[in-house]
C-alpha positions, 0 to 999 in steps of 0.5 A: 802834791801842791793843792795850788796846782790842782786849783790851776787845772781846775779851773782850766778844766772849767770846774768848780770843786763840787763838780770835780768831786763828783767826777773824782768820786770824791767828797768835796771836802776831800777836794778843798781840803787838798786845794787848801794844803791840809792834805799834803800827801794825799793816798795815789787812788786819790791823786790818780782819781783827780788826774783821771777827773781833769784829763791830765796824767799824773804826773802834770797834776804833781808838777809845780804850779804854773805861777811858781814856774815862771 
C-alpha cells in the first residue's frame, strides 16, 4: 500500500489523521506510520477499515498515487 495515496484521499475527504483514525477505528500513530511508508504491507482489516473510513473501495486506496500517475 502506498502511504502517498492514502494522504491524497485524505486529504481529498477533508480529514486530518486523527480524525480518520477515529473513523477507522484506528490509532493515529497507526495512520502516520502507514502515510509515512513505515508500514508498507499493512494487515487487510487495516487496509478495508481505511477504505470504508474515506468512502472509497479498496481497490482505489491501493492504486497509485494521483501524482505518480501522470
Amino acid at each position: 500500500m502506498n502511504g502517498q495515496r492514502l494522504v491524497e484521499l485524505r486529504k481529498a475527504a477533508g480529514l486530518t489523521q486523527a480524525e480518520l483514525a477515529v473513523k477507522a477505528g484506528l490509532g493515529m500513530m497507526q495512520v502516520s506510520r502507514i502515510e509515512r511508508g513505515a508500514v508498507s504491507d499493512p494487515q487487510v482489516s487495516t487496509v478495508q477499515a481505511l477504505a470504508d473510513a474515506l468512502g472509497v473501495p479498496v481497490a482505489e486506496l491501493l492504486a497509485e498515487p494521483e501524482a505518480a500517475a501522470r
